[in-house]
C-alpha positions as CSV (number, residue, x, y, z in Angstrom):
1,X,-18.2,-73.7,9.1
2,X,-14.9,-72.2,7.8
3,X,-13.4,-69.5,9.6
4,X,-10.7,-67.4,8.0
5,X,-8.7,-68.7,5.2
6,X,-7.5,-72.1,4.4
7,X,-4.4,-72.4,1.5
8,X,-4.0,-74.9,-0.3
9,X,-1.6,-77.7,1.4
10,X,-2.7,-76.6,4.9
11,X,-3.8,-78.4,7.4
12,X,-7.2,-77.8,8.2
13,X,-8.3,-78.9,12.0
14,X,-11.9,-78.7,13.6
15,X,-12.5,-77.3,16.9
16,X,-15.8,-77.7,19.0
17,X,-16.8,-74.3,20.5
18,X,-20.0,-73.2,22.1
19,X,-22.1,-71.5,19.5
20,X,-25.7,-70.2,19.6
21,X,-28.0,-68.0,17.9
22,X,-28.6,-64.7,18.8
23,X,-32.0,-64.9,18.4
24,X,-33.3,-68.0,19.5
25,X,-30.3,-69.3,21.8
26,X,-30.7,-72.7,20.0
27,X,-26.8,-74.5,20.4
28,X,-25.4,-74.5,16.9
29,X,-24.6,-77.9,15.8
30,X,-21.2,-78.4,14.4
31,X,-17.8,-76.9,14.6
32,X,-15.5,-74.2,13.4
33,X,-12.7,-75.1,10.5
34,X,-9.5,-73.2,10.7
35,X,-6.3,-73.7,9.2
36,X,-3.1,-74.9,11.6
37,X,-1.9,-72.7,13.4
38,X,-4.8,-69.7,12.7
39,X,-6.6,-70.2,15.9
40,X,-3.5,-69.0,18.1
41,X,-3.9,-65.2,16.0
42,X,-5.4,-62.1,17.5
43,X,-7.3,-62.3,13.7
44,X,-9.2,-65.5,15.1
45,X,-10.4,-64.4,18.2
46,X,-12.0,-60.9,16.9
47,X,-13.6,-63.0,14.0
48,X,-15.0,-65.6,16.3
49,X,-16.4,-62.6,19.1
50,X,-17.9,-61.2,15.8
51,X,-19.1,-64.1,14.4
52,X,-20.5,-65.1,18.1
53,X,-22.4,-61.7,19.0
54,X,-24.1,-61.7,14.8
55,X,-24.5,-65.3,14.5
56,X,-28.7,-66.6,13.2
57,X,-29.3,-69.9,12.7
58,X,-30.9,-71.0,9.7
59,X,-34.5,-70.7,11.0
60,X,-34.0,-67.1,12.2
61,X,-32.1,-66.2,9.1
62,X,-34.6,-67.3,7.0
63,X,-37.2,-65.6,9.0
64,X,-35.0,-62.0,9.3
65,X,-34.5,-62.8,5.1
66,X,-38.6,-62.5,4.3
67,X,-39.4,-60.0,6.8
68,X,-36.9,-57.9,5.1
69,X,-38.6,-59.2,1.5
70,X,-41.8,-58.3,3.0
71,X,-41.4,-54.5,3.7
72,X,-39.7,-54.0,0.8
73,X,-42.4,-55.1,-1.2
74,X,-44.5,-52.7,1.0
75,X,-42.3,-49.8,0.6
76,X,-42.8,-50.4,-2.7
77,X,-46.4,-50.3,-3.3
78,X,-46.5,-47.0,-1.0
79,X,-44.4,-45.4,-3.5
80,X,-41.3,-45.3,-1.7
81,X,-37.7,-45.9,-3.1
C-alpha cells in the first residue's frame, strides 16, 4: 500500500508495521510504501493513526460496500430520496 506521495526519481522504501482491520482484527498482510525520507514527517504519522483507526480489509469492505447498496436500494423502493 502507498502512503503519501512518491515523485518521480525517489526512492521508494517498504516498511513492516502492524496493521489490522477495524472490524475483524484480522493482521493485514503486507507493508506500507513511502518515499525516502517521508516517514520521519509529522504528515506520516497523522496519515498512518488515520489510516490505522479507518482501516477494512477487503472482506469487510466488501461487506460495508453491499450493505450500503442494499439500503439504498430499499430507500428507494419506499420512496425516499
Amino acid at each position: 500500500m502507498i502512503l503519501g506521495r512518491i515523485g518521480e526519481g525517489q526512492k521508494r522504501i517498504r516498511l513492516e508495521r502492524e496493521m489490522r482491520c477495524t472490524r475483524c482484527s484480522k493482521r493485514v498482510p503486507g507493508g506500507i510504501v513511502v518515499a525516502d525520507g517521508f516517514e520521519k514527517t509529522g504528515e506520516f504519522c497523522r496519515m498512518l493513526e488515520d489510516l490505522r483507526e479507518t482501516y477494512l480489509c477487503g472482506r469487510c469492505r466488501d461487506a460495508k460496500r453491499v450493505g450500503e447498496a442494499a439500503e439504498r436500494t430499499r430507500r428507494t423502493a419506499d420512496g425516499a430520496p
